[in-house]
Structure formats: structure tokens, C-alpha cells
DOLODO-415642 format. One record per residue (C-alpha): x, y, z; residue in three letters. Coordinates in pm, whole numbers, plus 50000, padded with zeros to 5 digits. Example, Ala and Ser with C-alpha at 12.3 -4.5 7.8 and 13.67 -1.06 7.14 Angstrom:
<rs>
512304955050780ALA 513674989450714SER 
</rs>
This chain:
<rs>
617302117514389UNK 620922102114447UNK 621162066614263UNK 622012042914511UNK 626062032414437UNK 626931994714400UNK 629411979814607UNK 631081968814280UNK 633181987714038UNK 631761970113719UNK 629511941213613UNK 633151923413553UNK 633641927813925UNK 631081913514017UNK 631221884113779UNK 634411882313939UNK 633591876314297UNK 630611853514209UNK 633311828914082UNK 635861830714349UNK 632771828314596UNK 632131795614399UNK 635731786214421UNK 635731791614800UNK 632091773614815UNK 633901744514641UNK 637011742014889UNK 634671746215205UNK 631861722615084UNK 634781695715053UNK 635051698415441UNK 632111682015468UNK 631381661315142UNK 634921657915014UNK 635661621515249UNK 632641603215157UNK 633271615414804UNK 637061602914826UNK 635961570414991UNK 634581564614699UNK 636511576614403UNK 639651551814511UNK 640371540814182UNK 643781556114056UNK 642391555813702UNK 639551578913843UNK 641791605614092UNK 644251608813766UNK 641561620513537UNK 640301643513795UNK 643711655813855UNK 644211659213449UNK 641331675413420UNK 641711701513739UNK 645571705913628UNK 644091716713262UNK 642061744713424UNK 644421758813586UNK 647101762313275UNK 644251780213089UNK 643231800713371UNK 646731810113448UNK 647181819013063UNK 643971833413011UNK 644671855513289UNK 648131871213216UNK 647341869012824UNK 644681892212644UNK 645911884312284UNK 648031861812086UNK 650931851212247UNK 654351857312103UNK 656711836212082UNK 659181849012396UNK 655461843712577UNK 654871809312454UNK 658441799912576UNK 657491813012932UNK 654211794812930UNK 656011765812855UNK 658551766713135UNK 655461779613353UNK 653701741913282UNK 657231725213342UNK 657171742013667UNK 653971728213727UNK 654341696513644UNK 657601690513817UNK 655991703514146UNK 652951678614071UNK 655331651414056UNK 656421660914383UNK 653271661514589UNK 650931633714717UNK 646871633614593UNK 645631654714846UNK 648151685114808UNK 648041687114435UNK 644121688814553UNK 645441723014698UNK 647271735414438UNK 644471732514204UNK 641981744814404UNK 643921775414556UNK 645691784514224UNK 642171788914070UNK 640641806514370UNK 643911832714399UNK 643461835113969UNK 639771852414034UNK 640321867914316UNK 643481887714149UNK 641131891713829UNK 638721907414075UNK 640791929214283UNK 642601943213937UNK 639141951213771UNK 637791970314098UNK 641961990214097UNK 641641998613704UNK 637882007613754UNK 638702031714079UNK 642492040813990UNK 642922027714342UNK 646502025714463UNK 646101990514554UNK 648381964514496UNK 645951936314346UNK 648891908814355UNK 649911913514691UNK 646211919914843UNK 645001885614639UNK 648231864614749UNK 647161877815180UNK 643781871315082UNK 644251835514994UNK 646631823915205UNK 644031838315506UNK 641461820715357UNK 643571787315380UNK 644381794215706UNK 640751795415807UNK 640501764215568UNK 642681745715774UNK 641351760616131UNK 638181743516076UNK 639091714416036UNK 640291714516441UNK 636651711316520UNK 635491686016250UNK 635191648916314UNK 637491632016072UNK 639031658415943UNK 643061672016061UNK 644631703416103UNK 647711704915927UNK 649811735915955UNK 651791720615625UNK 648481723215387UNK 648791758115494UNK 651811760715337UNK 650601739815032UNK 647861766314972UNK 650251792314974UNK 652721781214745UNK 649701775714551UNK 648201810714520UNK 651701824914509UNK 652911800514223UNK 649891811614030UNK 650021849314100UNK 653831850414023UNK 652951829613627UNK 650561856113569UNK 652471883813703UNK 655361870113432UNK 652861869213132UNK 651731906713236UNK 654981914413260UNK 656671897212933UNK 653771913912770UNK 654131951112839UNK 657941948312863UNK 659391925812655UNK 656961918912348UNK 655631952912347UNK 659261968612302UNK 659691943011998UNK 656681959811857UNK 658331992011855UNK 
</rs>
């Protein structure tokens, strides 16, 4: 009797997409919940924890994800010119497009971490990078589309944008750690 085959590559996989499911769950259910729950968070002191505190996930998600082991210190120089970048484009945008880079950097972070498991697990000759950054920027698109049809909500071609320099901003960090990593630090090694 042939064992039924999984849709997923691995129990990682899987783990994988539950969390960037939950990621996209989070952005969508904000269509809906996310202006009473503004209405009410006004206080600066309150959106700038929040923002802290979402800004902080990202830096370890972003490190996490393109580190496996101790960093060296060529490594820890990039990560620290990846936060300045960061935090120079935060001081750039308004509340509710730092709202996309946080919550699009994160979503294009498991969705990468996803689509690299199922390549390694399959030796497919995908490009995991590329297929996460189309991936995310379609799912901002349709993000944004919805909000055509919702009362009290805008379509604005420019958050488009924001969520894409989001998901690419975080693809291209970890792509840099992967790369620093196998190229740079590993040749020191040797």
C-alpha cells in the first residue's frame, strides 16, 4: 500500500507556513480590527513601544535567519550597518508605513525560511529569494486591493510600494548574512 505523500517537504516546512499563514492572518485581520484598535491606542507613548517592540522582532528575525552560529566579527559589522539602515529608513516614514515594514519584513522572513527548507529538502532549482520577494509583494498588492471595497479603509498604490521595499529590504539583509557567511568568514576559516 503506497503511503499517502505530504504536501510538505519536512515538519520545518510546515512549521514554516503555519507562521507566515499567521503573519498574513495578522496583516488581513488588521483590515478589519486594526481602526478601532488604532482609535484607541492614540497615545504616542503607546504606538512607540509597539513600534520598539515590532522593530526588535524583526532585527532578530532578520539575524536569526541569515545566521546559524556565532557571528564573526566582519558579520557583526554588517548587522550593524543592517540596523542603521533600518533605523534611518524608520526615521523616514510616518506610523502607518513603518506598520508595513514590520509586518511585511517578518511575513517575507518566513516565507523565504519556508520556500528554502522545501528547495534544500527537494534539491529544487528554485530560487527561494526571488519566489519569496514576488510572493510578498503579490500578497500586498491584494492587501491593498481590498481595501477598494472596505468602508473606511483606502487604496493606496504607495503602501504597495512600502510593502515591497519591505520584503525586499529584509530578503536582501539576509541574503548579505548568507552570503558574508559562506564567502567571506568561511574563507578566513581556511
Amino acid at each position: 500500500m503506497k503511503r499517502k505523500s505530504s504536501f510538505f517537504t519536512s515538519t520545518r516546512e510546515k512549521r514554516l507556513w503555519f507562521w507566515a499563514f499567521a503573519v498574513f492572518a495578522a496583516i488581513f485581520s488588521t483590515l478589519f480590527i486594526g481602526q478601532p484598535l488604532a482609535n484607541q491606542s492614540r497615545d504616542q507613548n503607546v504606538q512607540a513601544v509597539f513600534f520598539v517592540f515590532g522593530m526588535l522582532l524583526i532585527a532578530i528575525a532578520v539575524v536569526m535567519h541569515g545566521l546559524k552560529t556565532k557571528p564573526s566579527k566582519i558579520e557583526l559589522t554588517i548587522i550593524l550597518g543592517i540596523i542603521a539602515v533600518y533605523v534611518m529608513f524608520i526615521f523616514r516614514l510616518g506610523a502607518p508605513e513603518r506598520s508595513h515594514l514590520i509586518e511585511y519584513s517578518i511575513l517575507t522572513i518566513f516565507i523565504h525560511k519556508a520556500l528554502t527548507e522545501r528547495a534544500n529538502q527537494r534539491k529544487l532549482m528554485l530560487k527561494p529569494a526571488f519566489f519569496a520577494l514576488a510572493l510578498t509583494i503579490c500578497i500586498g498588492a491584494f492587501d491593498e486591493t481590498i481595501q477598494l471595497v472596505l468602508p473606511n479603509r483606502v487604496f493606496d498604490p504607495i503602501d504597495i510600494l512600502f510593502n515591497g521595499i519591505a520584503a525586499t529590504m529584509a530578503i536582501a539583509s539576509s541574503l548579505i548574512l548568507i552570503w558574508v557567511r559562506e564567502h567571506v568568514t568561511n574563507r578566513k576559516k581556511q
